[in-house]
C-alpha positions as CSV (number, residue, x, y, z in Angstrom):
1,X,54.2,54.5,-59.4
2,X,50.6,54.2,-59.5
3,X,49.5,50.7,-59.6
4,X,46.7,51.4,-62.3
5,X,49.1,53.3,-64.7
6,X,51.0,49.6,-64.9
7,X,47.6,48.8,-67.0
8,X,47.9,49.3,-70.9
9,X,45.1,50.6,-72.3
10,X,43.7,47.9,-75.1
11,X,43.1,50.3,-77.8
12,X,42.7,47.2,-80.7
13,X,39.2,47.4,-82.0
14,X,36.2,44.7,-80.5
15,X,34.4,43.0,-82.8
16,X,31.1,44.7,-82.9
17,X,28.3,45.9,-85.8
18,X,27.2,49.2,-85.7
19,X,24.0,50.6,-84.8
20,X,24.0,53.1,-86.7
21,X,26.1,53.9,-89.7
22,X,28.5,56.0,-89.0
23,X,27.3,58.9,-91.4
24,X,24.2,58.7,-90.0
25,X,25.2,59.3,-86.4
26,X,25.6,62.7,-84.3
27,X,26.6,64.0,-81.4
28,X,23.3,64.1,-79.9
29,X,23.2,60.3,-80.3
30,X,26.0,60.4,-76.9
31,X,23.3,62.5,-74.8
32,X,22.5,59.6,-72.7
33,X,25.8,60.4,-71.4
34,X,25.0,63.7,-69.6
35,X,24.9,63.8,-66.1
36,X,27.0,63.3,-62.7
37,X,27.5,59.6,-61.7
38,X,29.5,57.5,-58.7
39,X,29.9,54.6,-57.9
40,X,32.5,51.9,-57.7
41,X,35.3,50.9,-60.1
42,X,39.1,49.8,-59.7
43,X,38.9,49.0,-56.2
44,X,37.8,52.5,-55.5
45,X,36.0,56.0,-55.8
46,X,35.0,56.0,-59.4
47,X,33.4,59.5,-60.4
48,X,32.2,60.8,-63.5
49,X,30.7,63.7,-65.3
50,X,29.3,64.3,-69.2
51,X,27.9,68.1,-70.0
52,X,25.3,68.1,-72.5
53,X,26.5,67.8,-76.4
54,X,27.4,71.1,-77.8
55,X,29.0,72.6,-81.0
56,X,29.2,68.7,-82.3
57,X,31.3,67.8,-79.5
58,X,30.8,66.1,-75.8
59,X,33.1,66.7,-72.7
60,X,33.6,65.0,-69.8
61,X,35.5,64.4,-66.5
62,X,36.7,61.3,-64.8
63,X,37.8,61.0,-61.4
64,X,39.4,57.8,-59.2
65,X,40.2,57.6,-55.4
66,X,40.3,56.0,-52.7
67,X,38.5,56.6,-49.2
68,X,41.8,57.9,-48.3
69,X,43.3,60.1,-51.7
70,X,42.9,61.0,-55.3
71,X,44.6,58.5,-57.4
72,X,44.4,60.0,-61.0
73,X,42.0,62.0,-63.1
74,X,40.7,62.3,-66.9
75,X,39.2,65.0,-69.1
76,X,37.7,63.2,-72.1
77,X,35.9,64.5,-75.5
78,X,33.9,62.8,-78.0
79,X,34.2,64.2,-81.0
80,X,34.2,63.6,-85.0
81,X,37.7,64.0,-87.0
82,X,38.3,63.0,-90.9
83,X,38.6,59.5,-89.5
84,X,35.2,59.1,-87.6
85,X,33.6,59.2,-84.1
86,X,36.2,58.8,-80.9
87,X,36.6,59.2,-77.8
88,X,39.6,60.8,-76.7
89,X,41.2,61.1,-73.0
90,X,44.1,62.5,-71.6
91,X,44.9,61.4,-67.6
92,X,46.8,63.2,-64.7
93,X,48.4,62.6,-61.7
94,X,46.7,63.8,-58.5
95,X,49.4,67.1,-58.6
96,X,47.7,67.6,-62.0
97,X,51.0,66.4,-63.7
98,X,49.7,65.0,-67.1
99,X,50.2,60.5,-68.2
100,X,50.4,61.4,-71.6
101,X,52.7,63.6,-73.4
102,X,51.9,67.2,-73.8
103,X,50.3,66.6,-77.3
104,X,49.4,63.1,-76.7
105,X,45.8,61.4,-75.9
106,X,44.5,57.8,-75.5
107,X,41.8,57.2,-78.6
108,X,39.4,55.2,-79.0
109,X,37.7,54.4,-82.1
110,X,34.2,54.4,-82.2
111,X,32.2,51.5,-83.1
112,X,28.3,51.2,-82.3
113,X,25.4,54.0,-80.4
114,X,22.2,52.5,-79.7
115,X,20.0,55.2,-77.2
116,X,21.4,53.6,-74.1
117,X,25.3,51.9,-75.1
118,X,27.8,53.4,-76.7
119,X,31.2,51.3,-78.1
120,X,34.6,52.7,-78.4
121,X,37.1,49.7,-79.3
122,X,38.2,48.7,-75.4
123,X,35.5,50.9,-74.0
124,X,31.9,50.9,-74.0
125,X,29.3,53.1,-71.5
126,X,25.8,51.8,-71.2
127,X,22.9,52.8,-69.1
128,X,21.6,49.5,-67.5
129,X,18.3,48.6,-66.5
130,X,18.4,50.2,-62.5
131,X,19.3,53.5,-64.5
132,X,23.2,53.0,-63.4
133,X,26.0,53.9,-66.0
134,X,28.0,51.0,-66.7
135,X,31.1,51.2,-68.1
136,X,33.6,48.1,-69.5
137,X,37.2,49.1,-70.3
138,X,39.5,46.5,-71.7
139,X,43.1,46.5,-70.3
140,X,46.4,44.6,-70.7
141,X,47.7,43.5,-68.0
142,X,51.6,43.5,-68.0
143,X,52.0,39.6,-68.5
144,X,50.2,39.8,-71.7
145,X,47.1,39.2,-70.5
146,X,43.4,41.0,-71.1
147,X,40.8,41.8,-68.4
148,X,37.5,43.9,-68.0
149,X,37.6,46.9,-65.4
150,X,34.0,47.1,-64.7
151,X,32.9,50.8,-63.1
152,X,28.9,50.6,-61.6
153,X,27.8,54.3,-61.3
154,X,24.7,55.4,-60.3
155,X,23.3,58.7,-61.5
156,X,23.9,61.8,-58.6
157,X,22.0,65.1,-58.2
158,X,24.3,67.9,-58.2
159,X,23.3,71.2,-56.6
């Protein structure tokens, strides 16, 4: 089994005020988002891509390998339901074969936008001063224990 898939998600909420009340936020307030970035995260590959917001919702895609393989992937969505702003992810295997169940995604609530960070509870993206997209995600490890996965992307040029 894949060694990052022994990770649980910590989906509890961080302690955190909000930038921006949450009525008063929109999609267009996840912009910063858009664009292609790589870098380095889990020990690997870490890709990712955001297309501009559209239709009040934001998609992106998530990729993690090694020098040698794919090791999983993610399609992600930020969006606003009756309960707020999340962000919402579903991973897969490298033969496309899906973590969650059919029906099933990993949420995370939303918490704070400011025009360069935003905060999901146990996941935040920020773009740092050297223009890099930094991204934080909380895990718990199997023993209990919580950690910070820490991805350092740098923004690429597609053509």
């Amino acid at each position: 089994m894949n060694s990052i898939r022994r990770f649980a998600l910590l989906l509890t909420p961080c302690l955190a005020v909000s930038a921006q009340a949450n009525d008063e936020v929109t999609i267009d307030d996840f912009a910063f988002l858009t664009g292609a970035w790589s870098g380095t995260g889990f020990g690997g590959i870490s890709e990712e891509m955001w297309i501009p917001p559209s239709d009040g919702r934001m998609f992106g895609i998530f990729k993690q390998s090694t020098t040698e393989e794919l090791t999983f992937t993610e399609f992600m969505e930020i969006v606003e339901t009756d309960e707020g702003w999340i962000l919402r992810l579903k991973h897969f295997n490298p033969d496309f074969s899906g973590w969650e169940e059919k029906n099933d995604y990993v949420t995370f609530k939303f918490q704070s936008v400011t025009e360069n960070k935003a905060v999901f509870g146990g996941l935040s993206y920020e773009i740092v001063d050297s223009g890099h997209l930094e991204i934080q995600l909380r895990l718990r490890q199997d023993d209990g224990s919580i950690s910070t996965a820490i991805f350092d992307l740098a923004p690429i040029i597609l053509n």
